[in-house]
C-alpha positions as CSV (number, residue, x, y, z in Angstrom):
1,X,-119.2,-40.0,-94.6
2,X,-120.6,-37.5,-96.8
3,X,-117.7,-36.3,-98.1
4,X,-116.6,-40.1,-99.5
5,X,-120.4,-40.6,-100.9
6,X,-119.6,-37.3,-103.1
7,X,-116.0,-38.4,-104.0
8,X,-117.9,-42.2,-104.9
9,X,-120.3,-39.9,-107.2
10,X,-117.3,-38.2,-108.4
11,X,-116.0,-41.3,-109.5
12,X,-118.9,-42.9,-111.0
13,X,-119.4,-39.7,-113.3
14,X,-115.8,-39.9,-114.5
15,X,-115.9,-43.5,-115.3
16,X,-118.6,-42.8,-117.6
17,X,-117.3,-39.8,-118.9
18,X,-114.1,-41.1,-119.7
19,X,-115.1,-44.7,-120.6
20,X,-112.9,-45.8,-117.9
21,X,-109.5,-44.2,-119.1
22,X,-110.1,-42.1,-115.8
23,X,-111.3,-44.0,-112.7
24,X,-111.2,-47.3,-114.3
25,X,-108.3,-48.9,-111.6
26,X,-108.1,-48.3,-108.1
27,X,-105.9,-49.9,-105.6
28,X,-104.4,-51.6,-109.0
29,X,-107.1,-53.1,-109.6
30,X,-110.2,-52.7,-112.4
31,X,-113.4,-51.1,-111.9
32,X,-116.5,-52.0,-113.2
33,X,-119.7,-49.7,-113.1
34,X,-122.9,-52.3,-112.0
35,X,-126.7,-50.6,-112.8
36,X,-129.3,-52.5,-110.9
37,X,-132.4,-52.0,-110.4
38,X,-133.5,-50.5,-107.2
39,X,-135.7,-53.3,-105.1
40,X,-137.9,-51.0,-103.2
41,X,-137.6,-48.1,-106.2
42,X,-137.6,-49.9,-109.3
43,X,-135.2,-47.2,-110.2
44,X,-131.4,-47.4,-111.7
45,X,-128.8,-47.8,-108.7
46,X,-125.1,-47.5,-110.2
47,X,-122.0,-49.2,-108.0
48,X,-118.4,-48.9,-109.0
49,X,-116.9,-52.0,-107.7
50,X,-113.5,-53.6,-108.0
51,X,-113.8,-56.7,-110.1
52,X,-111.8,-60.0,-110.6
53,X,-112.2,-61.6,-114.2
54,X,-112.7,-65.3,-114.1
55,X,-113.3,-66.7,-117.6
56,X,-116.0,-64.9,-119.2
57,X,-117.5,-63.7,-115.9
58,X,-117.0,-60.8,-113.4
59,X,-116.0,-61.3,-109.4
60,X,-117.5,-58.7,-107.5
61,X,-117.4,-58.8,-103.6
62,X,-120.0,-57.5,-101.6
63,X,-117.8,-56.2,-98.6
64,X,-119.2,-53.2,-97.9
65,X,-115.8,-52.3,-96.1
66,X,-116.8,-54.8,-93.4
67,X,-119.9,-53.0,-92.5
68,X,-122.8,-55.4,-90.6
69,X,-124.9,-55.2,-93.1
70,X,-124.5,-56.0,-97.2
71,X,-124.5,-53.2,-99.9
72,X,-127.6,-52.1,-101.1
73,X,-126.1,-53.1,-105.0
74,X,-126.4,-56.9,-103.0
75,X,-129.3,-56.6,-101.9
76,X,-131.3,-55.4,-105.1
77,X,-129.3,-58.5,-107.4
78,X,-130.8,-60.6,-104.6
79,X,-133.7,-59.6,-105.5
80,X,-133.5,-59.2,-109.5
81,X,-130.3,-60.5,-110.6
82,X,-130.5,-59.0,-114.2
83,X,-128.1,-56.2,-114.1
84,X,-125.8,-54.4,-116.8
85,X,-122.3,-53.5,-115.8
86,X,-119.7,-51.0,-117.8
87,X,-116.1,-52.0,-118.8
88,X,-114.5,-48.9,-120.3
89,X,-116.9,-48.2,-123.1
90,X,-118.3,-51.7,-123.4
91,X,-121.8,-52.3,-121.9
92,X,-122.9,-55.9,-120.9
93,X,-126.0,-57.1,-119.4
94,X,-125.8,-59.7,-116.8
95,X,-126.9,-62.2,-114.6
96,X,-125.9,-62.5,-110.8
97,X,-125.6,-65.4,-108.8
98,X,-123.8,-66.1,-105.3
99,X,-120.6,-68.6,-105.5
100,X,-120.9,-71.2,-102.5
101,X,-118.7,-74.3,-101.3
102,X,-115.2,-74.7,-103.2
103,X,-116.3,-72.4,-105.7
104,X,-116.6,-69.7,-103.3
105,X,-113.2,-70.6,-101.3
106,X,-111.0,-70.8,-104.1
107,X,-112.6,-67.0,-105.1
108,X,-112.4,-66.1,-101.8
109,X,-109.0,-66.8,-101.3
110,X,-107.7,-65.2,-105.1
111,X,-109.3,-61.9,-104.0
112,X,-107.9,-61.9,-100.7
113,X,-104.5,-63.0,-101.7
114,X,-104.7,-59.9,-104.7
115,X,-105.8,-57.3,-102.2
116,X,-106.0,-57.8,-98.4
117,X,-108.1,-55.6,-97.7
118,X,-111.1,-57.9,-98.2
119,X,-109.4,-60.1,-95.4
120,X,-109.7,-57.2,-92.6
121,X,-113.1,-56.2,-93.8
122,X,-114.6,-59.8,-93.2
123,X,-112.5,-59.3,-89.9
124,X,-114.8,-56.4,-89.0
125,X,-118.2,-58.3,-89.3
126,X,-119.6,-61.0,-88.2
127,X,-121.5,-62.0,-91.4
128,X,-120.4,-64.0,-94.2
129,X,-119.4,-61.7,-97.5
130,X,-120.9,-62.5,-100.5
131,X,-118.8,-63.6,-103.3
132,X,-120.7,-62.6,-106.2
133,X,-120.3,-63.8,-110.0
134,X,-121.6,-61.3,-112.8
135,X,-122.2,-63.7,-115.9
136,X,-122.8,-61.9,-118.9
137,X,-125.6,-62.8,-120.6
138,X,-125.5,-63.7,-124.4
139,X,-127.2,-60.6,-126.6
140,X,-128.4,-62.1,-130.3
């Protein structure tokens, strides 16, 4: 486990490095970096995630690998869902929010059908993983 939590960190710095020409697809998909703030800390917590774009906003799912309980990145939008995220070089700051009902099928069911992974990692646990939509929030 320590090994892929240094590879993750890996990552994360290259992103940034790079401005995503390195590390910004995996699995064939893009990678956006998300900077929350730490609940407990009140510190910076970066995430590279796998995203699905859907208008102007960002589809981020909080799988976790199918682990029993959500990621921490979940857990502190839950509790401040002002965020910034990193595509290539452009920085954004936005807002979080939780798709339910159809909304959340018809997401559910695009990211599964585009990598089905997510399918098998929802197999693994028995709670319900968060479809999450990263709005960007309009700078003046």
């Amino acid at each position: 486990m320590r090994a892929v939590a240094v590879l993750w960190r890996l990552h994360r710095w290259t992103y940034r490095a790079s401005g995503g020409r390195l590390g910004g697809r995996l699995l064939g998909m893009p990678v956006l970096l998300l900077t929350t703030r730490g609940r407990r800390t009140g510190r910076p917590h970066i995430t590279a995630l796998l995203y699905f774009p859907e208008g102007r906003t960002f589809v981020v799912i909080a799988s976790s690998g199918g682990a029993p309980t959500h990621p921490a990145w979940w857990l502190n939008l839950r509790a401040d869902p002002e965020a910034r995220i990193q595509l290539g070089r452009r920085m954004l700051r936005v807002r979080a929010r939780e798709a339910e009902g159809a909304e959340r099928e018809r997401l559910w069911s695009r990211v599964v059908h585009t990598y089905r992974g997510y399918a098998a990692y929802q197999a693994r646990t028995s709670r319900r993983i968060p479809v999450a939509i990263l709005e960007p929030i309009d700078q003046p």
